[in-house]
DRENBA-712953 format. One line per 4 residues: number of its first residue (from 1); their letters; for each residue x, y, z of N, C-alpha, C. Coordinates in steps of 0.02 Angstrom, whole numbers, plus 50000, padded with zeros to 5 digits. Layout:
REM residues N
NUM = A = X,Y,Z,X,Y,Z,X,Y,Z; ...
This chain:
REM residues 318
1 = XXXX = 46393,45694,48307,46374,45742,48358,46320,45790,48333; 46330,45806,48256,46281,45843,48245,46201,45823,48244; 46208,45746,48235,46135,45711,48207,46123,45726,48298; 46134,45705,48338,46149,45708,48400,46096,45774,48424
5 = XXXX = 46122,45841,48417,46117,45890,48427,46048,45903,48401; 46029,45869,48321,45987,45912,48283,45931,45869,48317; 45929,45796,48337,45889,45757,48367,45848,45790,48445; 45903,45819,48476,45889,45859,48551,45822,45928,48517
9 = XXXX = 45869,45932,48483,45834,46036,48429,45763,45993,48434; 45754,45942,48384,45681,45938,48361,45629,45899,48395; 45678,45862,48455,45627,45865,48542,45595,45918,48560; 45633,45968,48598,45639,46002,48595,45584,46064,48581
13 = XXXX = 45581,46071,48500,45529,46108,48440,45469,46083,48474; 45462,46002,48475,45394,45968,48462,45366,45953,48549; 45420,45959,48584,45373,45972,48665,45343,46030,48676; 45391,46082,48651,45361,46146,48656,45294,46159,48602
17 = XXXX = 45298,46148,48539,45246,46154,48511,45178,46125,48533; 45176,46064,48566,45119,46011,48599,45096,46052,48666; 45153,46094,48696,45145,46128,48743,45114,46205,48731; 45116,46225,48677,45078,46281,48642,45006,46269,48633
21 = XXXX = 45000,46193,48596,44929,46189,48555,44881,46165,48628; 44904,46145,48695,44856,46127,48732,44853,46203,48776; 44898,46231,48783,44902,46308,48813,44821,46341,48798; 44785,46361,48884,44749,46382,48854,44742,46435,48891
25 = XXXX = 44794,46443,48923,44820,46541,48952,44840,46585,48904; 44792,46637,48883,44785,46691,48810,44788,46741,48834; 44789,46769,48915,44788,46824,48911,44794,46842,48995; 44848,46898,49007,44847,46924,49072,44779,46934,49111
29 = XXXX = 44747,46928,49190,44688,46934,49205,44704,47019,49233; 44677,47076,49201,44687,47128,49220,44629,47157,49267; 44636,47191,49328,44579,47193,49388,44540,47250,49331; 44556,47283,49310,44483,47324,49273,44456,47284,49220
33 = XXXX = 44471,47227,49201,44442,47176,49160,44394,47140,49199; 44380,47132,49266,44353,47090,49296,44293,47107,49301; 44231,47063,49296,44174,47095,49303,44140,47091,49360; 44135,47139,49393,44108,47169,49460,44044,47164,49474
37 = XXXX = 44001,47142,49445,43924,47155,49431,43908,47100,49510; 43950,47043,49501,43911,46995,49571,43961,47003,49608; 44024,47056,49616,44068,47035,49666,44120,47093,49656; 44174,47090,49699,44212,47146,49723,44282,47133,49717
41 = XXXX = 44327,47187,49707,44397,47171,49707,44438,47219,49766; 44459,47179,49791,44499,47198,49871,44562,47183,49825; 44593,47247,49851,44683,47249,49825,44719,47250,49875; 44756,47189,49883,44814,47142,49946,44869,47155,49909
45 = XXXX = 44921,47160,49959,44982,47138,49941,45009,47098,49888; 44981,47040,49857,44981,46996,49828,44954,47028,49739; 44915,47034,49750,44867,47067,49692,44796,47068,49726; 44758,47073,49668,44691,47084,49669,44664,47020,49705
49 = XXXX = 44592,47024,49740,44556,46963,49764,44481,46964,49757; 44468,46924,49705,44403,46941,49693,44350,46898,49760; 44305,46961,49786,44268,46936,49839,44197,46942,49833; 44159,46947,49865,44068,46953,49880,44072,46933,49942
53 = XXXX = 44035,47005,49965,44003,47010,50051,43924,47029,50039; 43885,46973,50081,43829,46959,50069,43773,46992,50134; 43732,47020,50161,43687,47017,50209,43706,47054,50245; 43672,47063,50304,43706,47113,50382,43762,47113,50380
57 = XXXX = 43811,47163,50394,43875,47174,50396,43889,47152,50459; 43832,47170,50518,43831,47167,50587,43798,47095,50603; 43785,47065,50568,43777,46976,50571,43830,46945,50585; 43806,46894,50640,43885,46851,50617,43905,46815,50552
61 = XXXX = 43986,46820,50554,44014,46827,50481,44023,46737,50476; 43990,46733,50414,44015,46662,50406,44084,46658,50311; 44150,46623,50317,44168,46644,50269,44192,46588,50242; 44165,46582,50163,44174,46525,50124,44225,46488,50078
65 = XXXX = 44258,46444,50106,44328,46446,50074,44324,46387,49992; 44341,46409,49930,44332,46336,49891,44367,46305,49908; 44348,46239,49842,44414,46198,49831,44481,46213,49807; 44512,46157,49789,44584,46171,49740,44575,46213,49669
69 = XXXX = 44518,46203,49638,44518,46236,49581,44461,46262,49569; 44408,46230,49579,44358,46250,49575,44310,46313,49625; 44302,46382,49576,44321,46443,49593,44261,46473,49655; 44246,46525,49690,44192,46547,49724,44136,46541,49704
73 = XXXX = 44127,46528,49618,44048,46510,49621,44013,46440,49659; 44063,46407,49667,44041,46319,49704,43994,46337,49755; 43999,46420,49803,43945,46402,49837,43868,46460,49825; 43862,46463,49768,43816,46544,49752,43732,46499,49757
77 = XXXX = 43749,46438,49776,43688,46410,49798,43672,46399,49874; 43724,46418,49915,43710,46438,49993,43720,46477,50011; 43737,46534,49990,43747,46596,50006,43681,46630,50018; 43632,46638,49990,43570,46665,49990,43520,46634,50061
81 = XXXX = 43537,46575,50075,43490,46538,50116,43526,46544,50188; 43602,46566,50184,43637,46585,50245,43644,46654,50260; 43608,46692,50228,43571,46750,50210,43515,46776,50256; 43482,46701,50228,43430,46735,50243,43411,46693,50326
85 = XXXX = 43465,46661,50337,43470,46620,50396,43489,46684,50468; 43502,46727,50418,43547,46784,50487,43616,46788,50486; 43654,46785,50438,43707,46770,50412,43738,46821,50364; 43802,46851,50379,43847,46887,50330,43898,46819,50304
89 = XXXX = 43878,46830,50230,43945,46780,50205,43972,46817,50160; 44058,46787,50173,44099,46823,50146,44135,46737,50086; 44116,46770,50022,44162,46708,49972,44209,46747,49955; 44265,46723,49933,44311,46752,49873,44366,46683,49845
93 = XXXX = 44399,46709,49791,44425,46660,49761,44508,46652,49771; 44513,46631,49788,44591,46589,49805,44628,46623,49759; 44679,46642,49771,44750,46680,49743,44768,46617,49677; 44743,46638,49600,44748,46583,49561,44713,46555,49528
97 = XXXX = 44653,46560,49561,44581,46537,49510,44526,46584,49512; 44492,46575,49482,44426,46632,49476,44454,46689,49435; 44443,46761,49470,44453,46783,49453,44514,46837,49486; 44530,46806,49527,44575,46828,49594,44640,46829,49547
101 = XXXX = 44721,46871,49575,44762,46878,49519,44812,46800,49543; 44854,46792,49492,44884,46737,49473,44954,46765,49519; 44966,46801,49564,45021,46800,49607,45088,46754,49584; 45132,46756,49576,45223,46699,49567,45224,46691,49648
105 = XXXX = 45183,46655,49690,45193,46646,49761,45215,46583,49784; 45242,46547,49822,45232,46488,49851,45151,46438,49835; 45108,46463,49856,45066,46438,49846,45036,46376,49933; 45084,46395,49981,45062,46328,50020,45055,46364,50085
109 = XXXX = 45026,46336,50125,44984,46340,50195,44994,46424,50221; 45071,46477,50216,45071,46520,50232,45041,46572,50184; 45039,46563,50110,45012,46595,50054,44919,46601,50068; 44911,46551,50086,44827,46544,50076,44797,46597,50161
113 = XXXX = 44831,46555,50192,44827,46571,50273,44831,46678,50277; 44908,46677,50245,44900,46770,50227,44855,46804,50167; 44818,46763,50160,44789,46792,50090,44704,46799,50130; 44685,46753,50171,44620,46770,50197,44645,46806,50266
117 = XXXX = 44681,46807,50294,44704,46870,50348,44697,46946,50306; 44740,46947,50242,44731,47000,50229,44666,47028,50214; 44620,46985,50188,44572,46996,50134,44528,47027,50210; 44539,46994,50264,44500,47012,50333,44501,47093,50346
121 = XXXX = 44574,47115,50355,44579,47139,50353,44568,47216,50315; 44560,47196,50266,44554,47237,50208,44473,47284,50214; 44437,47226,50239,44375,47230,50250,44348,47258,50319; 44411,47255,50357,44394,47275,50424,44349,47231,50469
125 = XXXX = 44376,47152,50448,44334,47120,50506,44366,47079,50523; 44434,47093,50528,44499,47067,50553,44497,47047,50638; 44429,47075,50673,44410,47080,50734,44346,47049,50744; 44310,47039,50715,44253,46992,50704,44279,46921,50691
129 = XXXX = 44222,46891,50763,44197,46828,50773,44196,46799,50730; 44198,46738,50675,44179,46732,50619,44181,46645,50603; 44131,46604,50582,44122,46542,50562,44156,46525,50498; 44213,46490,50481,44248,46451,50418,44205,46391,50403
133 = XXXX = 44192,46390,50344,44167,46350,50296,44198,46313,50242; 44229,46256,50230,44276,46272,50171,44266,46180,50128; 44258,46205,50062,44252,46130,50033,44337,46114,50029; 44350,46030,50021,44392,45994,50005,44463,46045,50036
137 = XXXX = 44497,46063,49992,44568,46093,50005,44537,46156,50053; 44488,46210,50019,44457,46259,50058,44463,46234,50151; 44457,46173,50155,44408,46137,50228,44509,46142,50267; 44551,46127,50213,44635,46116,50254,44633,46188,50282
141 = XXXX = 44637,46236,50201,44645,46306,50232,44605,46339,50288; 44539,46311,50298,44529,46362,50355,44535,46325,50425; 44550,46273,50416,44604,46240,50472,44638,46275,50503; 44696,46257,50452,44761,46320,50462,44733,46380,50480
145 = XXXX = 44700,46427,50472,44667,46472,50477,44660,46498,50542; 44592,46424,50546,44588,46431,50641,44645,46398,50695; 44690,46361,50662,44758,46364,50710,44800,46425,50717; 44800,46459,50673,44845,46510,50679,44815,46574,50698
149 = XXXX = 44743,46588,50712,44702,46623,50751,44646,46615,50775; 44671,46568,50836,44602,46522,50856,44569,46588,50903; 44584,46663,50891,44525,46719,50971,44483,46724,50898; 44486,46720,50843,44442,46738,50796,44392,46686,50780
153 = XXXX = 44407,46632,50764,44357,46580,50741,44324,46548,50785; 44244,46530,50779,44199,46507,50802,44198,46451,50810; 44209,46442,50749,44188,46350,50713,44220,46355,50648; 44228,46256,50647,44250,46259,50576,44192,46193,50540
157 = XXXX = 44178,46199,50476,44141,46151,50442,44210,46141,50392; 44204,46083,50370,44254,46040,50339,44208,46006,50281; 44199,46011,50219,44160,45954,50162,44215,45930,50118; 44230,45862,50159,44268,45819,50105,44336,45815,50116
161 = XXXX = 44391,45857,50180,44444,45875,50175,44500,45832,50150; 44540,45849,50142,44621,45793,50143,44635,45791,50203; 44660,45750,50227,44685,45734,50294,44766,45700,50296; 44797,45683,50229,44866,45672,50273,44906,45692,50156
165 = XXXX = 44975,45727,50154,44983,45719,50113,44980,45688,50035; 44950,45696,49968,44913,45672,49928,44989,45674,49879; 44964,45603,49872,45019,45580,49793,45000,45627,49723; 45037,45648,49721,45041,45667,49646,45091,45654,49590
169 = XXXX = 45128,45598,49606,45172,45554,49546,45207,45617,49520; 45223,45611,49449,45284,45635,49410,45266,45736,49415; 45202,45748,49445,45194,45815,49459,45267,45848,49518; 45269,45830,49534,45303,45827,49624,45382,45868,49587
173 = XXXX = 45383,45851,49512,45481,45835,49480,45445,45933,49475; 45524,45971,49471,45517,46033,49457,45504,46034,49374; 45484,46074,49354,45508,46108,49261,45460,46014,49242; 45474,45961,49241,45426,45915,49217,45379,45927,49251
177 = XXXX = 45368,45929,49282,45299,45922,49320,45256,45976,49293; 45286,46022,49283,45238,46071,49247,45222,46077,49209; 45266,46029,49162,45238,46034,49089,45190,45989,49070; 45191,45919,49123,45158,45875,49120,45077,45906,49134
181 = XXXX = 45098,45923,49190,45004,45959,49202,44986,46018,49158; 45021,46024,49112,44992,46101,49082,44951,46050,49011; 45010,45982,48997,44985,45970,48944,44935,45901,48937; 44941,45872,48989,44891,45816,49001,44827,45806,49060
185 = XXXX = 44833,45861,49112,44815,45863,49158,44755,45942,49172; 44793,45979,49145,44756,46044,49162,44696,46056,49124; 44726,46043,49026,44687,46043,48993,44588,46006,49000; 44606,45956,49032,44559,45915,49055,44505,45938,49113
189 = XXXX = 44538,45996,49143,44524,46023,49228,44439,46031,49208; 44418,46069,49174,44339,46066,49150,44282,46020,49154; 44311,45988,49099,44258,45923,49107,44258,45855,49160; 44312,45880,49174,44321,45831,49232,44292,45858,49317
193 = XXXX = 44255,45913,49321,44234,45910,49368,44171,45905,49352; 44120,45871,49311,44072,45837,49323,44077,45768,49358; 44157,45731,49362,44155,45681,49381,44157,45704,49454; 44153,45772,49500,44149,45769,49565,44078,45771,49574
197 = XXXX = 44023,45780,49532,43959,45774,49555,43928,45702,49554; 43903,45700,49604,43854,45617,49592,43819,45604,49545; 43779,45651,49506,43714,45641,49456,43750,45721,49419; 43821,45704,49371,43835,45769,49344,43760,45782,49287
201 = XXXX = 43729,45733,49268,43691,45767,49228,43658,45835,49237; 43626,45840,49290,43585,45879,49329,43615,45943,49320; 43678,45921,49298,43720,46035,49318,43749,46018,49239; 43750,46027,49180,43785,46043,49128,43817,46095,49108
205 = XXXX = 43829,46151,49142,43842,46229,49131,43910,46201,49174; 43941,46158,49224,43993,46187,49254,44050,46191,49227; 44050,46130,49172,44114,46148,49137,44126,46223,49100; 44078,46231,49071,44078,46291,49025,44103,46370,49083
209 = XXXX = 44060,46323,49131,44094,46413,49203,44142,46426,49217; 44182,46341,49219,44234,46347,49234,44290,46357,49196; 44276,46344,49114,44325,46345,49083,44350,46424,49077; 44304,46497,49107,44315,46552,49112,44396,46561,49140
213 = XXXX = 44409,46551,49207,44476,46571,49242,44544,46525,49208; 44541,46474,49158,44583,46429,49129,44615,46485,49077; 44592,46552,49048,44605,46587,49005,44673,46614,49032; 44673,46650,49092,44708,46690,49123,44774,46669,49144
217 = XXXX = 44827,46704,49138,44911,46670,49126,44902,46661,49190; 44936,46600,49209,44961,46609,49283,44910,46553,49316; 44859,46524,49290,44821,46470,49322,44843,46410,49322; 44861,46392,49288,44944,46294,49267,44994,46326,49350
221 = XXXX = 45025,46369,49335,45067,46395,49397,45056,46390,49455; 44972,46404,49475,44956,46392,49535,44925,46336,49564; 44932,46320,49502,44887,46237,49535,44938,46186,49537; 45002,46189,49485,45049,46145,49507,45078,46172,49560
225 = XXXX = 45102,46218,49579,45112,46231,49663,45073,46222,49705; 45027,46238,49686,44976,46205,49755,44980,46130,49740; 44967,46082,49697,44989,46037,49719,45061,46014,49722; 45119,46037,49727,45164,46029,49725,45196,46052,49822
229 = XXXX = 45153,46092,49830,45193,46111,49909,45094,46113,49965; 45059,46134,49938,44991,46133,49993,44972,46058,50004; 44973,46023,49953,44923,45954,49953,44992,45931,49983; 45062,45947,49999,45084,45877,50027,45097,45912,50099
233 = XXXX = 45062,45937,50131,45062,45960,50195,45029,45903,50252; 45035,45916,50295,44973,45869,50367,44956,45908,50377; 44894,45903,50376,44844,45925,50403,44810,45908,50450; 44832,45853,50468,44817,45813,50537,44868,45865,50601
237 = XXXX = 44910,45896,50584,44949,45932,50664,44904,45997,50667; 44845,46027,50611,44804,46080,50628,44754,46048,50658; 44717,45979,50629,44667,45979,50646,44672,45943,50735; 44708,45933,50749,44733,45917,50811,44745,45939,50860
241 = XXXX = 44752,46009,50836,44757,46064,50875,44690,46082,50895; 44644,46084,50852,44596,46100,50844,44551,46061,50864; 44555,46003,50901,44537,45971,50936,44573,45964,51001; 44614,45993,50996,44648,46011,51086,44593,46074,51116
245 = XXXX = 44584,46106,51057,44537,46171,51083,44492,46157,51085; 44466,46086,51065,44377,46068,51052,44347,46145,51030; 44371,46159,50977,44323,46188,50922,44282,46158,50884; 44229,46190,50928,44150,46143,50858,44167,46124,50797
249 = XXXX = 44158,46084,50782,44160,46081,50703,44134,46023,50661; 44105,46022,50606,44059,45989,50563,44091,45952,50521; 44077,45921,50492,44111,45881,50420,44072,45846,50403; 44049,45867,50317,44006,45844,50268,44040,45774,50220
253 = XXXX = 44002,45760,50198,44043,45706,50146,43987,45667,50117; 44004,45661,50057,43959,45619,50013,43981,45575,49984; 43938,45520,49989,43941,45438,49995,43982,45413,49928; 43970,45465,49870,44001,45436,49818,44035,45482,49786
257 = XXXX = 44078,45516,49824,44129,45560,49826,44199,45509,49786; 44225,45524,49743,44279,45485,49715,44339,45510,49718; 44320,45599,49747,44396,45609,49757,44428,45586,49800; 44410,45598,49869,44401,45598,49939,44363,45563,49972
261 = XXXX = 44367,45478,49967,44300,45442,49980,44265,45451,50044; 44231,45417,50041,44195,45432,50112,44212,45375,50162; 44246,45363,50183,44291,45301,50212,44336,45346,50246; 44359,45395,50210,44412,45439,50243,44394,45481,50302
265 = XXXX = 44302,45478,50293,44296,45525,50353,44290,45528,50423; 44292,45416,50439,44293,45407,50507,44374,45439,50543; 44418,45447,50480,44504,45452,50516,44483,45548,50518; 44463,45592,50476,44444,45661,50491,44430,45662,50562
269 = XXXX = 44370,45624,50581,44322,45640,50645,44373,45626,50678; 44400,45571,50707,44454,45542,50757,44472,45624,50782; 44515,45638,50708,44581,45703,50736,44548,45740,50756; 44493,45751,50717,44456,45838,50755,44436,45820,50807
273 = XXXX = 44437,45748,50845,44393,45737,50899,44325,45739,50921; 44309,45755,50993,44227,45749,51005,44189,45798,50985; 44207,45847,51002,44178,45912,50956,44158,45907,50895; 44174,45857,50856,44176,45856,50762,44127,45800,50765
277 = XXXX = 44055,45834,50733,44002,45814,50719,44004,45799,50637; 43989,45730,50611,43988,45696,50547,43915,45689,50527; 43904,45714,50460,43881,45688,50417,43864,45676,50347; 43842,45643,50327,43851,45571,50248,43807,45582,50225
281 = XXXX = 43793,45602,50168,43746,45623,50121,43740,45579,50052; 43677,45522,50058,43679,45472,50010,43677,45507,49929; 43692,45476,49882,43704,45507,49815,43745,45564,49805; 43787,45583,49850,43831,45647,49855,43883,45637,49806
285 = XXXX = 43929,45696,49770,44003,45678,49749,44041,45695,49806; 44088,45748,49759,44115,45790,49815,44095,45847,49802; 44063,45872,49756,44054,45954,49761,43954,45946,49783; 43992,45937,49860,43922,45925,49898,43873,46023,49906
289 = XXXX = 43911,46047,49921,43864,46111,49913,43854,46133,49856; 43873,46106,49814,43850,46168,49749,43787,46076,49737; 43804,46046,49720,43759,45982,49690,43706,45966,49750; 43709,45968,49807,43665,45944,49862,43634,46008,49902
293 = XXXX = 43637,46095,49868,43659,46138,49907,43581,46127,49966; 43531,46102,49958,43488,46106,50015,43494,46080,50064; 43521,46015,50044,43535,45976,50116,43594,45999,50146; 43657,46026,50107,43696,46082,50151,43676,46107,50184
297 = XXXX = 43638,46169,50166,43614,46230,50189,43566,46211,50256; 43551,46168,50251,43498,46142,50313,43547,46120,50372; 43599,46057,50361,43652,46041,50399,43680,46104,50422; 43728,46173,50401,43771,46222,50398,43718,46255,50473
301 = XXXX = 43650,46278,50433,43627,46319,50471,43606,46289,50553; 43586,46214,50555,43571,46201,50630,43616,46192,50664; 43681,46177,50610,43751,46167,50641,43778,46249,50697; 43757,46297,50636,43776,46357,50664,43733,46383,50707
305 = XXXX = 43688,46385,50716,43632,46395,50765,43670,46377,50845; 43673,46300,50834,43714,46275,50909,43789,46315,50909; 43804,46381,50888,43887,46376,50907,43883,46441,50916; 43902,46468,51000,43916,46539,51035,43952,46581,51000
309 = XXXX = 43937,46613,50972,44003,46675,50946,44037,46692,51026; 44109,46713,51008,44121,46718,51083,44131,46816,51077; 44121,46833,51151,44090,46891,51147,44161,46939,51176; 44204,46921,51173,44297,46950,51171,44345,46924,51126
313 = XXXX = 44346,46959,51070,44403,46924,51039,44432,46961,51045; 44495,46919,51032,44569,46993,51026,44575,46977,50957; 44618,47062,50954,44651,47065,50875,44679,46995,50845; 44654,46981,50801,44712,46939,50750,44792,46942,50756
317 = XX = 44811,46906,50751,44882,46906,50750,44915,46940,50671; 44967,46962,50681,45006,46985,50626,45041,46921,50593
């Protein structure tokens, strides 16, 4: 019993130690640590949210949602040109990555959904008209978004979305699953998003940008909950809705997208219906605005051009 016991002990020692040496959360993200120089910290309920509000305040608001991990810089290459299009844009970073705080939250459709209500709020444009933009997971949340306050939203653009629950194998188990992605999966999160660009050569800095928010405790936490409870949602009963309302809406996708192929996007269009204008961008990955940001920015803006702000909204819902 003892060999038994001492066998469990030095499992045990050596998962946890393997689980130390790939650990690369060193340090609490404290909001006066954050550097403010390109962007702003709105204090929610939740914690801190790091944001940037861009152009006319009195423009219509267009607001940019990321991906799963990859933080508000993905779009600092259309921000300026939707700018200068006549456009207030509002980015900030998801409760979890960037530089936004690492919250102990759920992490799924009501977490994200109250986290840009609040952030609206916060700002006081909780009453403003306003266009959603959102890459990959960003494109679910402001779904949800505009289902759950369709007097506010204009339009929605979609680049790349998920459209029906995503496998994530031995992640899904509680306490394993986390350890699995902290120690085979997370570590990797860096360099592996050159494999979302088509021609990663062209951008060499993103790993290095990104490996910034991987420091901060609390980033393994939010990404295995988010994929653990957001990615296995439908997203097909928002976007459906959202095609009951025939809300305008766009969807980008690039041809050699490997997360999210581009095959997936004739079943997108279906749900969003007639309203949901497609298009395919040859040599694309998936991080189509930050890697393609011109031919975005050109699509976004004639897209938005054609779409009425409506001139009564009511309050947001609580």
């Amino acid at each position: 019993m003892a060999v038994v016991f001492s066998i469990i002990i030095l499992i045990f020692a050596i998962a946890y130690g393997v689980l130390h040496y790939f650990d690369t959360e060193v340090e609490d993200l404290q909001p006066e640590k954050v550097d403010t120089l390109h962007g702003s910290l709105a204090l929610l309920n939740k914690g801190h949210v790091y944001y940037s509000l861009n152009g006319d305040h009195d423009a219509p608001l267009v607001v940019l949602i990321h991906g799963f991990s990859f933080p508000s810089f993905a779009w600092e290459r259309n921000v300026d040109a939707l700018v200068s299009a006549g456009y207030c844009v509002l980015t900030y970073d998801v409760y979890g990555r960037g530089f936004s705080a690492r919250p102990d939250i759920a992490y799924d459709r009501t977490s994200f959904v109250s986290q840009l209500n609040e952030l609206l709020e916060y700002l006081d444009l909780q009453h403003k008209p306003l266009h959603i933009v959102g890459l990959s997971m960003g494109g679910v949340i402001g779904a949800a978004y505009a289902t759950d306050y369709p007097e506010q939203v204009c339009s929605l653009t979609m680049v790349a979305p998920f459209y029906q629950p995503i496998p994530i194998g031995l992640l899904k188990w509680p306490v394993v699953g986390d350890y699995l992605a902290r120690v085979f999966y997370i570590p990797k999160l860096a360099s592996m998003q050159l494999d979302d660009l088509g021609e990663s050569d062209r951008i060499l800095d993103v790993a290095h940008r990104y490996e910034v928010q991987m420091r901060y405790k609390g980033f393994s936490r939010a990404l295995v909950r988010s994929a653990q409870r957001f990615l296995q949602t439908e997203p097909s009963h928002d976007f459906v809705q959202l095609r009951d309302r025939q809300l305008p809406s766009l969807l980008l996708w690039g041809d050699r997208d490997t997360i999210f192929p581009v095959e997936q996007a004739s079943t997108v269009q279906a749900f969003m219906g007639e309203t949901c204008e497609l298009k395919v961008f040859e040599g694309a990955g998936h991080a189509l605005p930050f890697e393609y940001a011109e031919q975005t920015n050109q699509a976004l803006i004639q897209f938005l051009a054609g779409v009425p702000l409506s001139s009564d909204v009511s309050p947001a819902r609580a």
